[in-house]
C-alpha beads as a LAMMPS data file, in Angstrom:
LAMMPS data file: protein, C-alpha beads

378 atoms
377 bonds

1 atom types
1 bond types

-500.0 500.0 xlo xhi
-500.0 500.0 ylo yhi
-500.0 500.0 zlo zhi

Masses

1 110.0

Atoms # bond

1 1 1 -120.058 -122.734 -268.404
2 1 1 -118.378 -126.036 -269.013
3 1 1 -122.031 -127.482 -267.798
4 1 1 -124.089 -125.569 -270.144
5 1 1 -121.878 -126.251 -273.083
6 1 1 -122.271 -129.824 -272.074
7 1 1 -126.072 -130.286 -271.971
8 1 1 -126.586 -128.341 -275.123
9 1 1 -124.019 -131.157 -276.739
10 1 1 -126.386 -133.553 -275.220
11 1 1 -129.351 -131.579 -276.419
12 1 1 -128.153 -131.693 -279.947
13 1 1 -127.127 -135.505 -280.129
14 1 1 -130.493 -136.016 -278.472
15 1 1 -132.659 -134.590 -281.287
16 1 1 -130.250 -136.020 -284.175
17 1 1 -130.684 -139.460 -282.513
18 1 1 -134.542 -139.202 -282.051
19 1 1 -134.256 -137.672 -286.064
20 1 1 -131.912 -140.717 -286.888
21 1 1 -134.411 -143.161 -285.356
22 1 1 -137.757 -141.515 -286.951
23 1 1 -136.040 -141.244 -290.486
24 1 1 -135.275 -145.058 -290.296
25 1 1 -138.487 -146.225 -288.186
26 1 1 -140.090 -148.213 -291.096
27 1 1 -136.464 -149.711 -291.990
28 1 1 -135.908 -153.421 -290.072
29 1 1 -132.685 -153.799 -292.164
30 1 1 -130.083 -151.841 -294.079
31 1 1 -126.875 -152.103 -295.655
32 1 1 -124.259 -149.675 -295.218
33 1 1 -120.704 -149.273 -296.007
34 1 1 -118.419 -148.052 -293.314
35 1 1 -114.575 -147.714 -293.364
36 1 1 -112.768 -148.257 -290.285
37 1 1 -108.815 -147.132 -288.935
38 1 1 -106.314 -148.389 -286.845
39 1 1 -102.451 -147.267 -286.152
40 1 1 -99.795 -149.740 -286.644
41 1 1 -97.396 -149.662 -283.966
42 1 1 -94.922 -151.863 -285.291
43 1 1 -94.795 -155.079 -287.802
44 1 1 -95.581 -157.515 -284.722
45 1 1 -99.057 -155.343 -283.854
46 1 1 -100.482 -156.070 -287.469
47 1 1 -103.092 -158.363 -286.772
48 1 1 -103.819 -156.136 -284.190
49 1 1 -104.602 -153.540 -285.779
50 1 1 -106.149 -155.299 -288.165
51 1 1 -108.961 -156.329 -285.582
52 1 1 -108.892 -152.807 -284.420
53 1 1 -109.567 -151.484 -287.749
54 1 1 -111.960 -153.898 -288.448
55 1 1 -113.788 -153.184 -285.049
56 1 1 -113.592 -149.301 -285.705
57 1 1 -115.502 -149.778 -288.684
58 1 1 -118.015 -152.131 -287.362
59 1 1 -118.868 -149.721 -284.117
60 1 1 -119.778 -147.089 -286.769
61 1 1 -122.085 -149.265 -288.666
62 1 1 -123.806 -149.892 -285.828
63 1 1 -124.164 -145.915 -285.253
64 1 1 -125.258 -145.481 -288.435
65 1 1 -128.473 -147.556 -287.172
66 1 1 -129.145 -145.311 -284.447
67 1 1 -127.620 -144.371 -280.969
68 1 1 -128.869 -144.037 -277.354
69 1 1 -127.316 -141.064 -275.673
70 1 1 -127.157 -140.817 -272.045
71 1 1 -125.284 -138.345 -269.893
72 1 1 -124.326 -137.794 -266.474
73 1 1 -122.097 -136.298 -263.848
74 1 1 -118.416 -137.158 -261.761
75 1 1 -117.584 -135.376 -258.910
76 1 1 -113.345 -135.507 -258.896
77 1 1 -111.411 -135.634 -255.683
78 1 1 -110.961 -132.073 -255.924
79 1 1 -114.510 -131.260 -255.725
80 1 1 -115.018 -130.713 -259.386
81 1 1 -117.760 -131.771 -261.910
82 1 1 -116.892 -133.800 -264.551
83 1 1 -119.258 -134.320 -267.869
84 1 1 -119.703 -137.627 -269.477
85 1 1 -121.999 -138.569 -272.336
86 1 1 -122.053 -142.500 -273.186
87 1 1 -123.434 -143.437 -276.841
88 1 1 -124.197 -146.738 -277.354
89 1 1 -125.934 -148.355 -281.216
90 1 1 -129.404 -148.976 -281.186
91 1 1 -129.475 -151.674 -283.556
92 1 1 -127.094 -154.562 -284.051
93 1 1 -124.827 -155.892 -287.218
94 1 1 -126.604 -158.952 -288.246
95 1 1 -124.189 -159.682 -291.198
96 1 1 -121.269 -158.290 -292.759
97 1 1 -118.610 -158.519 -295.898
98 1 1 -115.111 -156.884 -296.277
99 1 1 -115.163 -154.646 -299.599
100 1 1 -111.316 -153.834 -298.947
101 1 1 -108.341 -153.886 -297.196
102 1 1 -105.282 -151.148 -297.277
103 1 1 -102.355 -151.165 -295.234
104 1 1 -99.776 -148.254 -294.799
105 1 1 -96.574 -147.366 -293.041
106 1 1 -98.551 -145.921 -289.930
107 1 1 -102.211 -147.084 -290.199
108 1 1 -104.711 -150.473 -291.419
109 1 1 -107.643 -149.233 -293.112
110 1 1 -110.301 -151.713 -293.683
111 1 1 -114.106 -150.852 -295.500
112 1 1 -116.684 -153.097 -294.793
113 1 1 -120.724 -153.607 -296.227
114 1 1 -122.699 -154.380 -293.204
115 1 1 -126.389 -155.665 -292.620
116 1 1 -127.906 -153.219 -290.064
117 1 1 -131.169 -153.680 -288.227
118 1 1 -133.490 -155.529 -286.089
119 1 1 -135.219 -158.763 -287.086
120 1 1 -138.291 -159.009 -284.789
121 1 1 -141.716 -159.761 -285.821
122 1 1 -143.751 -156.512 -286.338
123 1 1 -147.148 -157.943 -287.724
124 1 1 -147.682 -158.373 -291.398
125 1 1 -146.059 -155.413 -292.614
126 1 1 -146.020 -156.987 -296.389
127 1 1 -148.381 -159.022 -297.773
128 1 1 -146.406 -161.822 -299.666
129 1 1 -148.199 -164.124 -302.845
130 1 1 -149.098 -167.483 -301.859
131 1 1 -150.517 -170.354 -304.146
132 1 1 -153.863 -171.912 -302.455
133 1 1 -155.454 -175.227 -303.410
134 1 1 -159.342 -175.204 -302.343
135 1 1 -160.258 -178.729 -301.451
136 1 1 -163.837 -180.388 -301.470
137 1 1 -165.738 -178.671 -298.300
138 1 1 -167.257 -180.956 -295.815
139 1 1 -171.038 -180.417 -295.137
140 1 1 -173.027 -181.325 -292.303
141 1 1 -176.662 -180.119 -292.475
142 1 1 -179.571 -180.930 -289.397
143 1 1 -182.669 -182.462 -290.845
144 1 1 -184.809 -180.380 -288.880
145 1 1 -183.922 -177.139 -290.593
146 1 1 -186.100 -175.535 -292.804
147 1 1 -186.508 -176.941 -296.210
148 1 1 -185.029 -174.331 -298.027
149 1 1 -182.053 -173.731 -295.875
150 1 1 -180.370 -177.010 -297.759
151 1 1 -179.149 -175.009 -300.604
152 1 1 -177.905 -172.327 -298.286
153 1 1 -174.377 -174.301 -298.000
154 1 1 -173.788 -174.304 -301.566
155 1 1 -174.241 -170.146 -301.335
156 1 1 -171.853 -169.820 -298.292
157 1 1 -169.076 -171.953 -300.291
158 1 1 -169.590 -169.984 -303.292
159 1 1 -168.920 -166.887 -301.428
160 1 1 -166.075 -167.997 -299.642
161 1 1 -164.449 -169.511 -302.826
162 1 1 -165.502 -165.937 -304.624
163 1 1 -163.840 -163.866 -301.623
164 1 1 -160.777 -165.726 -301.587
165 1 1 -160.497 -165.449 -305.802
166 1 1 -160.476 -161.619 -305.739
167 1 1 -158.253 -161.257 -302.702
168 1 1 -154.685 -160.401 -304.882
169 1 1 -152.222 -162.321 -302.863
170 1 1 -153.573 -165.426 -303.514
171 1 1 -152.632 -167.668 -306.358
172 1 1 -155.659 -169.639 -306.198
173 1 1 -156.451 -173.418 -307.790
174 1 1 -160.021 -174.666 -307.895
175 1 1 -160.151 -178.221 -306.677
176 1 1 -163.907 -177.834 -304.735
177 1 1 -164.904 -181.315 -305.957
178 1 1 -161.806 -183.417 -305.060
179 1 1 -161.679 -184.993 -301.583
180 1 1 -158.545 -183.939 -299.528
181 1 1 -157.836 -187.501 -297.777
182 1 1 -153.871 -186.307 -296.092
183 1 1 -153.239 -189.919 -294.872
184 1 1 -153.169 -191.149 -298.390
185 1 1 -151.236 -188.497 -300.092
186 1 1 -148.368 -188.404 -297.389
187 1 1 -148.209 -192.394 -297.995
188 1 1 -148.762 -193.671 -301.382
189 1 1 -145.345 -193.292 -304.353
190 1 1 -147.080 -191.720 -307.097
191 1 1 -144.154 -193.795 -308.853
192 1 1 -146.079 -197.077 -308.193
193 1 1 -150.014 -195.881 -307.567
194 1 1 -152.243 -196.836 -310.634
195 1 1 -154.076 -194.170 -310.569
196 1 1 -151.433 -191.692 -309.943
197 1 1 -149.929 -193.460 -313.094
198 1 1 -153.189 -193.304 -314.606
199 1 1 -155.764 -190.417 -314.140
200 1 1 -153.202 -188.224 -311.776
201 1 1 -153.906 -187.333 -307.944
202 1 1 -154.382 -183.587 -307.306
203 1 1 -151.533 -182.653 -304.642
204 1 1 -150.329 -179.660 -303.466
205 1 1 -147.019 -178.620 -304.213
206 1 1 -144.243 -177.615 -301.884
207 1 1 -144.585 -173.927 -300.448
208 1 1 -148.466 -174.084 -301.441
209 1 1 -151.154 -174.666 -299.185
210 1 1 -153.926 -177.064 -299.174
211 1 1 -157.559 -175.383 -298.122
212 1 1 -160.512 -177.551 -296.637
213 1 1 -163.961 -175.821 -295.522
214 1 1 -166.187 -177.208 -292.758
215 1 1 -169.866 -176.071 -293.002
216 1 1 -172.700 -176.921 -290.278
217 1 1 -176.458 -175.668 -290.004
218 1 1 -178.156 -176.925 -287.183
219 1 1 -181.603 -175.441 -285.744
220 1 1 -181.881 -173.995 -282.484
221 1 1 -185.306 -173.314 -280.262
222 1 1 -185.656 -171.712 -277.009
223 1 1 -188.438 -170.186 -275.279
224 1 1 -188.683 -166.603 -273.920
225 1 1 -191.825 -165.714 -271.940
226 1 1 -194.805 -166.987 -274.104
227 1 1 -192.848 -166.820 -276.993
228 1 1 -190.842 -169.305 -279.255
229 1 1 -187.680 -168.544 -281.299
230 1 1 -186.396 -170.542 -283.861
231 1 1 -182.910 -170.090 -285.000
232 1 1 -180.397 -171.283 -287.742
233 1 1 -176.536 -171.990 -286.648
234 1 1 -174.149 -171.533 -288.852
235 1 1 -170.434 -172.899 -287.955
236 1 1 -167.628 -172.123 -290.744
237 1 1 -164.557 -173.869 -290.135
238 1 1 -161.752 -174.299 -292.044
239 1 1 -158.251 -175.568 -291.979
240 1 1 -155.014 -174.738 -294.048
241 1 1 -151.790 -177.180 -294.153
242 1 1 -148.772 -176.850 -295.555
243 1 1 -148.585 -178.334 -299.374
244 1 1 -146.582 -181.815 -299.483
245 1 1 -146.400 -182.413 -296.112
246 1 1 -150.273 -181.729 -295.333
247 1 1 -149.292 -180.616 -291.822
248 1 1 -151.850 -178.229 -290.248
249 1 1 -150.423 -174.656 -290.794
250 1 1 -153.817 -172.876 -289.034
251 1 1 -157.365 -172.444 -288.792
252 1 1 -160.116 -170.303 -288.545
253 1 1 -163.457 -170.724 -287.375
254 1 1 -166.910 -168.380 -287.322
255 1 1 -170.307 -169.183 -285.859
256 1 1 -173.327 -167.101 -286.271
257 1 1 -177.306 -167.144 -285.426
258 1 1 -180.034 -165.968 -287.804
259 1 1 -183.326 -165.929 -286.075
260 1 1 -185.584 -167.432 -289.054
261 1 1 -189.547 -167.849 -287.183
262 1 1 -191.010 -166.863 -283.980
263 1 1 -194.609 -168.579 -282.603
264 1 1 -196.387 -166.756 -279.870
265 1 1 -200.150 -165.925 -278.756
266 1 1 -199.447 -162.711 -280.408
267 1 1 -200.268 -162.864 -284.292
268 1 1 -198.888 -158.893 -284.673
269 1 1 -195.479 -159.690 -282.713
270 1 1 -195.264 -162.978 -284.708
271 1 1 -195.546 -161.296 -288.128
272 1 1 -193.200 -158.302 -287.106
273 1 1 -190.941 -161.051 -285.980
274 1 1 -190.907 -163.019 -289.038
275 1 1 -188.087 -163.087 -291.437
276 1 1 -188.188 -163.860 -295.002
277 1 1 -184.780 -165.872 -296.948
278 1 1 -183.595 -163.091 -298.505
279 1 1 -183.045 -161.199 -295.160
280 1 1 -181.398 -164.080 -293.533
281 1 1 -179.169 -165.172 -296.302
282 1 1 -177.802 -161.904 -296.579
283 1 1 -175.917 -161.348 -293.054
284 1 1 -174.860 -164.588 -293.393
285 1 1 -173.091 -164.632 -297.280
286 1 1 -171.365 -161.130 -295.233
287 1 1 -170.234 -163.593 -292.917
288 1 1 -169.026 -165.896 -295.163
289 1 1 -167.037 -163.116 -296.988
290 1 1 -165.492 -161.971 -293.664
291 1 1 -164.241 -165.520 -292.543
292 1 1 -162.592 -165.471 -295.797
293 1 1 -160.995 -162.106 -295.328
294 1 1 -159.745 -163.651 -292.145
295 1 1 -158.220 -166.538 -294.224
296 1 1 -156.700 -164.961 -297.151
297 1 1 -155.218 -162.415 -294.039
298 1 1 -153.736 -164.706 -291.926
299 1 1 -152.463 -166.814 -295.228
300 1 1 -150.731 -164.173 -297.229
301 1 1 -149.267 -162.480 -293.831
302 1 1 -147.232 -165.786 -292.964
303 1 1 -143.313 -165.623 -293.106
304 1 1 -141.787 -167.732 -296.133
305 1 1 -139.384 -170.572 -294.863
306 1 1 -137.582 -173.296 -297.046
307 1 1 -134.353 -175.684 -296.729
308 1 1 -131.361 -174.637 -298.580
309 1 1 -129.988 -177.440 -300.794
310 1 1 -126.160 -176.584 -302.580
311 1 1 -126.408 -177.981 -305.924
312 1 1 -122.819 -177.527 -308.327
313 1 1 -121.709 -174.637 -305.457
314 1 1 -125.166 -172.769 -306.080
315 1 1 -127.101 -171.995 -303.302
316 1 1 -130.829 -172.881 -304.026
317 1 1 -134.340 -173.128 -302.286
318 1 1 -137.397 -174.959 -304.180
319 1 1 -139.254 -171.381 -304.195
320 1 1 -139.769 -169.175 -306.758
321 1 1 -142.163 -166.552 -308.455
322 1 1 -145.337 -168.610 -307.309
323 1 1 -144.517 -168.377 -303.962
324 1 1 -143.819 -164.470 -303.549
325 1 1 -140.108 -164.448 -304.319
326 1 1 -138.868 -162.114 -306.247
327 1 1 -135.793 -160.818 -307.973
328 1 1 -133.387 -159.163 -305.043
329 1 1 -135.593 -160.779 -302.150
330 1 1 -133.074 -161.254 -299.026
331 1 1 -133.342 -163.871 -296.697
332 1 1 -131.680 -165.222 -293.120
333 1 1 -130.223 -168.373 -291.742
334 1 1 -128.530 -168.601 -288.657
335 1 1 -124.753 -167.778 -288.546
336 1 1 -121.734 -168.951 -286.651
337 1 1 -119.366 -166.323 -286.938
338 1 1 -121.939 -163.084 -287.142
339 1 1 -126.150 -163.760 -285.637
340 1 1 -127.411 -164.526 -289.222
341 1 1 -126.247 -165.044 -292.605
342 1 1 -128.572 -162.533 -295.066
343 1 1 -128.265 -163.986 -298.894
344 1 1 -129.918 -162.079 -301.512
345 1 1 -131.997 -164.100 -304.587
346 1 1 -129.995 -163.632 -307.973
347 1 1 -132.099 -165.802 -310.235
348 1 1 -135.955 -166.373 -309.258
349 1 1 -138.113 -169.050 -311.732
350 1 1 -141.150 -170.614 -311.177
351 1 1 -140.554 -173.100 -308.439
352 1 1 -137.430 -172.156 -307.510
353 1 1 -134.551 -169.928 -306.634
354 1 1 -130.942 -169.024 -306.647
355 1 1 -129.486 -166.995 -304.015
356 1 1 -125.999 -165.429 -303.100
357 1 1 -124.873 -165.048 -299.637
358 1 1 -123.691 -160.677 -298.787
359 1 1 -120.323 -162.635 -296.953
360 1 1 -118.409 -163.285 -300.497
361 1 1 -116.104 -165.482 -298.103
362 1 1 -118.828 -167.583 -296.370
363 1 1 -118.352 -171.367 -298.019
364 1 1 -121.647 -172.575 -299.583
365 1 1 -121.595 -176.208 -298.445
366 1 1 -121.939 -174.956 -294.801
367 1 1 -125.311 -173.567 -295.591
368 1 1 -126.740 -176.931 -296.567
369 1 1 -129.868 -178.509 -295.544
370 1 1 -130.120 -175.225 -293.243
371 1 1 -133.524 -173.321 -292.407
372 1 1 -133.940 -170.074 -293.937
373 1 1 -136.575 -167.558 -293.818
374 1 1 -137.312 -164.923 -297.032
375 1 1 -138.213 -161.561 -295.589
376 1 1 -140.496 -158.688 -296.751
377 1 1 -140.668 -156.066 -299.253
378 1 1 -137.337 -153.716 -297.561

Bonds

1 1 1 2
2 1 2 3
3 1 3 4
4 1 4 5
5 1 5 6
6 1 6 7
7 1 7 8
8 1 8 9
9 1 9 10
10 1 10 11
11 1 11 12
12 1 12 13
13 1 13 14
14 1 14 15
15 1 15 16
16 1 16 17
17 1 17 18
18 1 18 19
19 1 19 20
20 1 20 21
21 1 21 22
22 1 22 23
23 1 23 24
24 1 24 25
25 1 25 26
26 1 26 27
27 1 27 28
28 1 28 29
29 1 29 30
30 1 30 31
31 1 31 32
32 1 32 33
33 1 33 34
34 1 34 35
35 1 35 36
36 1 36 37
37 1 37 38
38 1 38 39
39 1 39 40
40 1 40 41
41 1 41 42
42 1 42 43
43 1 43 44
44 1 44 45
45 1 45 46
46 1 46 47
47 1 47 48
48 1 48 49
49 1 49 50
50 1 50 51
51 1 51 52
52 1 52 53
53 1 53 54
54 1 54 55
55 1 55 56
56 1 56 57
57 1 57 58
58 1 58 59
59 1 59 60
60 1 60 61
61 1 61 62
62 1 62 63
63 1 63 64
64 1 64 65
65 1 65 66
66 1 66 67
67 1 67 68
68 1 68 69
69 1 69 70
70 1 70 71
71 1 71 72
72 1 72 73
73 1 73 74
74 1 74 75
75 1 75 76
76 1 76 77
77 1 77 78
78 1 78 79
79 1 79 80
80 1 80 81
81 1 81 82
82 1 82 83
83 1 83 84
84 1 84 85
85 1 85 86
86 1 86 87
87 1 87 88
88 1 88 89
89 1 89 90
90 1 90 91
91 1 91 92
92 1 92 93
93 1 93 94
94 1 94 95
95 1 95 96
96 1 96 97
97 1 97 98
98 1 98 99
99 1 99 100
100 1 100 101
101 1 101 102
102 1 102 103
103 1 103 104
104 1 104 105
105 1 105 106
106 1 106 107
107 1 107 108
108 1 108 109
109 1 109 110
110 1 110 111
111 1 111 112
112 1 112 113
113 1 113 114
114 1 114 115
115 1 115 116
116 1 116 117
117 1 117 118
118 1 118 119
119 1 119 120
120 1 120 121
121 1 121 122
122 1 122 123
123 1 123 124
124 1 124 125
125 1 125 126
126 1 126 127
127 1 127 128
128 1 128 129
129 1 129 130
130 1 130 131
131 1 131 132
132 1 132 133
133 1 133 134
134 1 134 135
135 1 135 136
136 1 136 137
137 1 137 138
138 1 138 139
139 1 139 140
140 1 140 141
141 1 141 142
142 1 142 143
143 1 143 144
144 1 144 145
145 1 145 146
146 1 146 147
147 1 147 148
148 1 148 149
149 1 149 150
150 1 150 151
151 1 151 152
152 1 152 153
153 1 153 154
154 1 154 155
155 1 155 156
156 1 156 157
157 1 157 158
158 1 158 159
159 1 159 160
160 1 160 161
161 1 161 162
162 1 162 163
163 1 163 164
164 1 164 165
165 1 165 166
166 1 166 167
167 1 167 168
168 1 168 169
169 1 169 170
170 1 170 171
171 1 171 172
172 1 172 173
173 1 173 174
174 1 174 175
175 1 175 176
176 1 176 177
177 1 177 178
178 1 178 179
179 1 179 180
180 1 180 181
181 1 181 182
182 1 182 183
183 1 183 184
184 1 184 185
185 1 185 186
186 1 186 187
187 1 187 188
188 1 188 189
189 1 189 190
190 1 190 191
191 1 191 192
192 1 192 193
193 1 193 194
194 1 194 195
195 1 195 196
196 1 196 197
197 1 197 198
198 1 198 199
199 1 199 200
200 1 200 201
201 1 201 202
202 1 202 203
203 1 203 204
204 1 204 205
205 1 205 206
206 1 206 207
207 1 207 208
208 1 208 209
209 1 209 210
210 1 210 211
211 1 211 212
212 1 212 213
213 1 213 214
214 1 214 215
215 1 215 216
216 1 216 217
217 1 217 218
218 1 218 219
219 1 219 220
220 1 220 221
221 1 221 222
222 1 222 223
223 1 223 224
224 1 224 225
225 1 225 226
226 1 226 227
227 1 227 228
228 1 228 229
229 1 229 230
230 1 230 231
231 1 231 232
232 1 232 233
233 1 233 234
234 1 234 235
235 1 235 236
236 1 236 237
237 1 237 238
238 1 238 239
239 1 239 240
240 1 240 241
241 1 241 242
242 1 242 243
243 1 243 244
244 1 244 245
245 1 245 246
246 1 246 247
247 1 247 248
248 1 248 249
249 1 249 250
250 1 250 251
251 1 251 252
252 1 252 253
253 1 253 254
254 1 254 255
255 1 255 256
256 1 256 257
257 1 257 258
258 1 258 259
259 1 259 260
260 1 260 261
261 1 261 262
262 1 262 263
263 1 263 264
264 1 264 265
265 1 265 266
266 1 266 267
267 1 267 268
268 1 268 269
269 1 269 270
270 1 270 271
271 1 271 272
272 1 272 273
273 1 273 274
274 1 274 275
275 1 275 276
276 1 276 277
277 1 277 278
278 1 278 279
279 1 279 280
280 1 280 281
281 1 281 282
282 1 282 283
283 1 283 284
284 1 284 285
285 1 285 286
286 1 286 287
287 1 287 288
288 1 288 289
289 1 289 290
290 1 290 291
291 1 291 292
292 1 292 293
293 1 293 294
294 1 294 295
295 1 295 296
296 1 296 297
297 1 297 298
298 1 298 299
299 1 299 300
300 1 300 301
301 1 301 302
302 1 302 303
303 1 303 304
304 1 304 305
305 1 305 306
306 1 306 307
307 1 307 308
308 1 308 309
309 1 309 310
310 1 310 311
311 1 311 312
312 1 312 313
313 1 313 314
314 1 314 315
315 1 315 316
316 1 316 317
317 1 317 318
318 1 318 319
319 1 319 320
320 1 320 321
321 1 321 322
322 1 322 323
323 1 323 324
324 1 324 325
325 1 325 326
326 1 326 327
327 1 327 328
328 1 328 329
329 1 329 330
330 1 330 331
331 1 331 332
332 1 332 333
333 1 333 334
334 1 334 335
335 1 335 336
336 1 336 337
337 1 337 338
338 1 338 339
339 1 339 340
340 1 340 341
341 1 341 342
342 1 342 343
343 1 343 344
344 1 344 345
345 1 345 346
346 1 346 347
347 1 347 348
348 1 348 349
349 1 349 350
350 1 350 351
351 1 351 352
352 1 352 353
353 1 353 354
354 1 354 355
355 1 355 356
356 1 356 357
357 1 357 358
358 1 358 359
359 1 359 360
360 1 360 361
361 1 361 362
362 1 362 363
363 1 363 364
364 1 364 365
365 1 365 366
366 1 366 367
367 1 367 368
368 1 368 369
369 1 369 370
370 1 370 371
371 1 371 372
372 1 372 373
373 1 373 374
374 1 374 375
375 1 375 376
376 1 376 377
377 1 377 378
C-alpha cells in the first residue's frame, strides 16, 4: 500500500514538474519573491538562523523555476522497503535582493526578490535595433566580360543597399560614396585633423557598425563535349566591424554562376542555350537580396555588450534608444557574491543609458569599467 501511495506521489510531482517546466519553457529569466523561515534557538543562534532563513527562502526560489524529481527504493535491516523521492531546482538564482527582514521570539523570517533562470545562448530569439553605416563598396570587374555586364555591379549594390533599408531592425545611414580607410580613422585626433576640423570625417559611432561590400565578376569558359560554355561569376563579400574601434565583428560571403552564351556545331542547341540580360540579371539581384537577408540576420541577432562607467553614483553605459535599448531592458555583469549581477535600465536617451542594479545593497563603484551584456525582449 505504502508503495502505491508512493509512486502515485511521484506520479503527481512528475506531471506538475513537466507542467511547471512547459508553462515557463520560453522564460530564460524571472523574478520572484519568496519568503523564507528559520527557528531561533536562543540569542547566540541568531545569525544562524538568519542564514537558515535566508537559505530556506532561496531553495524555494529555485523551485519555483522548476524541479527534477527522482525516486527510489531502501531496503532496512529488517527487510523492509523504504520510499524516497529527492527534488532538486532546475534552474539556478542568478541574482537576488532582500525586500525584508522580521525577527520574533521563536522564528527569523526573511523575504527575498530573486532572479531565476538560465542564461545560455538559445539562437536569436529577439531581434534587437542596430544602427548600420554602409560604406563605399569595392568593385573588381574582369575585362573580358561581356560589355553590358559592367553596369551589373551598380544593380547588385542597389539591391543590397534596398534589402538592407526595408529590413526593420536596422537603423540604416547611407554613406555608399565615402571610402572606409580603418587605419586612418582609428589613428588621426579629429581634435587636430584639418579636415576633421574642416569638412568633417564620416565615422561610426560607438555601438554602430560600419558596412563595406566586396563585388567581383569574372568570366568563366569550359568545354563539355563539342560544346562551349561561357559563364559570369559573381562573388559578394562583405564585412561588418564594430563602430569606433573598426574591429571586424563578421562577414558574409556568396558566389554564384549565370551561364550567359554557349558555342557549339549545333545552331538549335546554341539558340535554346542562349540567355538574354534580363534572365540572368534576375537570379542574380535574388541573390543579392538573400546575401543581404543573411546580413541584416546575423547583424540584428548579435548580443548587445558595453562598459559600465559610474558617473556622480549613477550607473551608465554609452547606449541608448539607437542601439535597441529600451525602457526596463535588464542586463548582466559578472558577480562576486551571487553568478551575475542583473541591473535593469531606468532612464534610456539617445546614446545612452542609466541603469539600477535588482541588489539595492550592491555598491556602484564596484561595477566600474566592468563588461555587461543587455539581454532580450523577457
Amino acid at each position: 500500500m505504502r508503495s502505491l501511495v508512493f509512486y502515485l506521489i511521484f506520479f503527481l510531482a512528475a506531471i506538475f514538474s513537466a507542467l511547471l517546466s512547459k508553462a515557463f519553457a520560453k522564460d530564460t529569466l524571472r523574478f520572484i519573491e519568496t519568503t523564507g523561515r528559520a527557528v531561533i534557538e536562543n540569542d547566540e543562534t541568531i545569525d544562524t538562523s538568519r542564514r537558515r532563513a535566508l537559505e530556506d527562502a532561496l531553495y524555494l526560489a529555485a523551485l519555483h523555476g522548476g524541479a527534477t524529481i527522482n525516486g527510489f527504493s531502501a531496503v532496512n535491516t529488517d527487510t523492509s522497503i523504504q520510499e524516497n523521492l529527492v527534488i532538486q531546482p532546475a534552474s539556478q538564482i542568478l541574482d537576488y535582493t532582500i525586500i525584508s527582514e522580521d525577527k520574533s521570539d521563536t522564528h527569523f523570517v526573511i523575504k527575498i526578490r530573486s532572479a531565476v533562470g538560465d542564461l545560455k545562448e538559445k539562437g536569436c530569439e529577439s531581434k534587437g535595433l542596430k544602427s548600420l553605416s554602409f560604406y563605399k563598396p569595392a568593385i573588381e570587374i574582369d575585362p573580358s566580360v561581356p560589355y553590358w555586364a559592367h553596369s551589373l555591379a551598380d544593380e547588385l549594390t542597389n539591391s543590397v543597399v534596398a534589402s538592407i533599408k526595408l529590413a526593420s531592425n536596422i537603423n540604416f545611414t547611407n554613406y555608399s560614396d565615402v571610402l572606409l580607410d580603418r587605419n586612418q580613422l582609428t589613428t588621426i585626433n579629429d581634435d587636430y585633423d584639418y579636415i576633421s576640423l574642416t569638412s568633417g570625417r564620416e565615422r561610426t559611432q560607438y555601438g554602430d557598425y560600419a558596412l563595406v561590400s566586396s563585388i567581383s565578376i569574372t568570366e568563366r569558359e569550359r568545354l563539355q563535349g563539342f560544346t562551349t560554355y561561357n559563364s559570369l561569376i559573381i562573388k559578394f563579400n562583405t564585412e561588418v566591424y564594430e563602430g569606433s574601434s573598426y574591429s571586424l565583428s563578421f562577414s558574409k560571403t556568396k558566389s554564384i554562376e549565370a551561364l550567359f552564351n554557349s558555342s557549339g556545331p549545333w545552331r538549335t542547341i546554341n539558340l535554346l542555350l542562349k540567355s538574354n540580360r534580363r534572365n540572368i540579371v534576375e537570379p542574380l539581384l535574388a541573390a543579392a537580396k538573400e546575401h543581404a537577408s543573411d546580413i541584416t540576420d546575423n547583424l540584428v541577432c548579435k548580443k548587445i555588450n558595453s562598459v559600465i562607467t559610474v558617473k556622480n553614483g549613477k550607473i551608465e553605459v554609452p547606449l541608448g534608444k539607437r542601439h535597441g535599448i529600451k525602457l526596463s531592458s535588464l542586463a548582466v555583469t559578472k558577480g562576486e557574491q551571487t553568478p551575475f549581477n542583473i541591473l535593469r535600465v531606468e532612464k534610456v536617451l539617445e546614446n545612452k543609458s542609466v541603469l539600477i542594479p535588482l541588489n539595492n545593497t550592491l555598491e556602484s563603484s564596484k561595477l566600474d569599467g566592468k563588461s555587461i551584456q543587455f539581454l532580450g525582449s523577457i
